[in-house]
C-alpha positions as CSV (number, residue, x, y, z in Angstrom):
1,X,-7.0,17.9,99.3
2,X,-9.1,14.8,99.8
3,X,-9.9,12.5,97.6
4,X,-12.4,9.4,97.6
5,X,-11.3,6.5,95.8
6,X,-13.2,3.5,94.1
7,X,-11.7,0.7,92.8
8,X,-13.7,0.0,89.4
9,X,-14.6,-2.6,86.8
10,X,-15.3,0.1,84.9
11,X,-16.8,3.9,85.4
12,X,-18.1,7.0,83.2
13,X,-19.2,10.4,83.5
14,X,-22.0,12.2,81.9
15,X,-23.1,15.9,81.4
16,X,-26.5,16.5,79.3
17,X,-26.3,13.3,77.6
18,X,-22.2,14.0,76.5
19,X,-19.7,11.2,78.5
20,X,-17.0,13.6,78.9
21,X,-14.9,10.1,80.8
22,X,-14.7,6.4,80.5
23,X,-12.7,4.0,82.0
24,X,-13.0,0.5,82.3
25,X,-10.4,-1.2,85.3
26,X,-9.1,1.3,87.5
27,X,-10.1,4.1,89.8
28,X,-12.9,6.2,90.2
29,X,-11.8,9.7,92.2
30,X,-14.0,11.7,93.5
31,X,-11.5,15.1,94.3
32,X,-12.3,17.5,96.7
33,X,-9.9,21.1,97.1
34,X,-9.6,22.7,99.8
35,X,-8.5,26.8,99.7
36,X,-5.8,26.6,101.1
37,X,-4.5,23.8,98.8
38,X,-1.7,23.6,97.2
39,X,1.0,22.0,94.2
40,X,2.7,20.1,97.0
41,X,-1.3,19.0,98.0
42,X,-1.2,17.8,94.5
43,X,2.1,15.8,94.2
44,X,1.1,13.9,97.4
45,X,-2.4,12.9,96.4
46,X,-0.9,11.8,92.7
47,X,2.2,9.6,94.1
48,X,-0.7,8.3,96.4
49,X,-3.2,7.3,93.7
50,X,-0.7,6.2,91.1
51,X,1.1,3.9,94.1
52,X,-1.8,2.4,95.4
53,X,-1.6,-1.4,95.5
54,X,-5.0,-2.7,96.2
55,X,-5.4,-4.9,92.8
56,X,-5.4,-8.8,93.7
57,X,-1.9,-10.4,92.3
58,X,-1.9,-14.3,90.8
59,X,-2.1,-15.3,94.7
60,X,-5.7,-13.5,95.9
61,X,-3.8,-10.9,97.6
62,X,-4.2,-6.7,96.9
63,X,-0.3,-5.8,95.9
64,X,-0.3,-4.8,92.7
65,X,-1.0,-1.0,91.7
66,X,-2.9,0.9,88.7
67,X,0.1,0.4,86.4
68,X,0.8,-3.3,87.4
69,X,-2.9,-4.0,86.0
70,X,-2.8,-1.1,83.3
71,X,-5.2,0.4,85.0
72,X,-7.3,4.0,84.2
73,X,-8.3,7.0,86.4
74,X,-11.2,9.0,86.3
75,X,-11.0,11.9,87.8
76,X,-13.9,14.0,88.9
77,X,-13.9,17.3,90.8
78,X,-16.2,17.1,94.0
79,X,-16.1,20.3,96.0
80,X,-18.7,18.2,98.1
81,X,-15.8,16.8,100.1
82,X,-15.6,19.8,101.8
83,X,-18.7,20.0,102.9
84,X,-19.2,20.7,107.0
85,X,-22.6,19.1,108.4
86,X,-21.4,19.4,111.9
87,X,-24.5,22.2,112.4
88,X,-27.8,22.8,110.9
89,X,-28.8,20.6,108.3
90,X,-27.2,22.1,104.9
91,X,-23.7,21.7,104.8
92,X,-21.4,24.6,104.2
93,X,-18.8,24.8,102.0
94,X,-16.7,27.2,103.6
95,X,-13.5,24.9,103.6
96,X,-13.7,24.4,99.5
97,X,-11.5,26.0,97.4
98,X,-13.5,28.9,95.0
99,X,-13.2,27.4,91.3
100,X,-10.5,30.0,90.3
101,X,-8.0,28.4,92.7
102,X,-9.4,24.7,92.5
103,X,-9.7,24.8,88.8
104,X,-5.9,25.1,88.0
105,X,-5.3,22.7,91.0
106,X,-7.6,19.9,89.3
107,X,-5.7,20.8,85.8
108,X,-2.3,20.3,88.0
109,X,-3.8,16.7,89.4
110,X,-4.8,15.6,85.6
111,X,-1.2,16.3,84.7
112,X,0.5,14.8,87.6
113,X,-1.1,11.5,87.2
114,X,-0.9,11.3,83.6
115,X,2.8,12.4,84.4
116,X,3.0,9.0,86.4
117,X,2.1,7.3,82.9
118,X,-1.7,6.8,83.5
119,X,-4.2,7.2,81.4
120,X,-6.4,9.8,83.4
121,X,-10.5,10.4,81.4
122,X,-12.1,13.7,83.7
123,X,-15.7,15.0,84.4
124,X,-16.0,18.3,83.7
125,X,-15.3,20.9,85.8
126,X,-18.6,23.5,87.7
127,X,-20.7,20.5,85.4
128,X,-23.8,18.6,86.7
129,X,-22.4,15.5,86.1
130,X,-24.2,11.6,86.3
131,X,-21.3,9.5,87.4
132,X,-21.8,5.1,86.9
133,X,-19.7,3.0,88.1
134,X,-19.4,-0.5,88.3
135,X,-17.1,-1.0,91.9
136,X,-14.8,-3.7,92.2
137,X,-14.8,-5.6,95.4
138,X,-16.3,-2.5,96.4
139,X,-13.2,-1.2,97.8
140,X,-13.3,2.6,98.8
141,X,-10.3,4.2,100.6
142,X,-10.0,7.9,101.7
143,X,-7.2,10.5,101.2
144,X,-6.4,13.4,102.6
145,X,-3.3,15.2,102.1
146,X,-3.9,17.1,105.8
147,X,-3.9,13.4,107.4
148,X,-0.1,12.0,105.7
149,X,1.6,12.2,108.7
């Protein structure tokens, strides 16, 4: 499982003119499953997200975490990720997980992070989505659950 993610002033989703997410401090995350994910892919990525401390404290310094700031998630399935551009020049998508195994997977991430008390807004799933976002800092980070150890 990887996941991109973008710290945020504030951040929304769109499909045909419908914001299916808003958020206003927190995370954008962009998540990407692989097919061979799993539920412990999805416990690692959440406790990742949820324990992140890259929010500046009273001192200037990035130690405090989404819940520290009462910060938001929204979460937007991006089979993209997966996407291998080592040869030709269209990507294949081999690696991604078909939507009937990376549908219940997303599902399982939306509930794991709500599950660490945040408030979590979504895209919508197999949607063309228009994603704005206002990013704070900008600070990006990358996750994968294949690179923990």
């Amino acid at each position: 499982m990887r996941a991109v993610v973008q710290r945020v002033s504030e951040a929304s989703v769109t499909v045909a003119g419908e914001v299916t997410g808003q958020i206003g401090r927190g995370f954008l995350v962009l998540l990407g499953i692989a097919a061979d994910d799993s539920e412990k892919d999805v416990v690692w990525i959440a406790e990742k997200i949820a324990g992140l401390r890259v929010f500046e404290d009273a001192e200037g310094r990035m130690n405090l975490s989404l819940g520290d700031v009462a910060g938001a998630v929204l979460l937007v399935s991006q089979f993209t990720l997966y996407g291998d551009c080592r040869k030709g020049r269209r990507p294949s998508f081999v690696e991604a997980a078909r939507p009937e195994v990376a549908l219940p997977l997303y599902q399982s991430a939306v509930a794991e992070l709500r599950g660490h008390g945040l408030a979590v807004e979504t895209g919508r799933f197999q949607a063309h989505m228009d994603v704005r976002l206002l990013n704070d800092g900008p600070v990006t980070l990358l996750l994968d659950s294949r690179r923990q150890f």
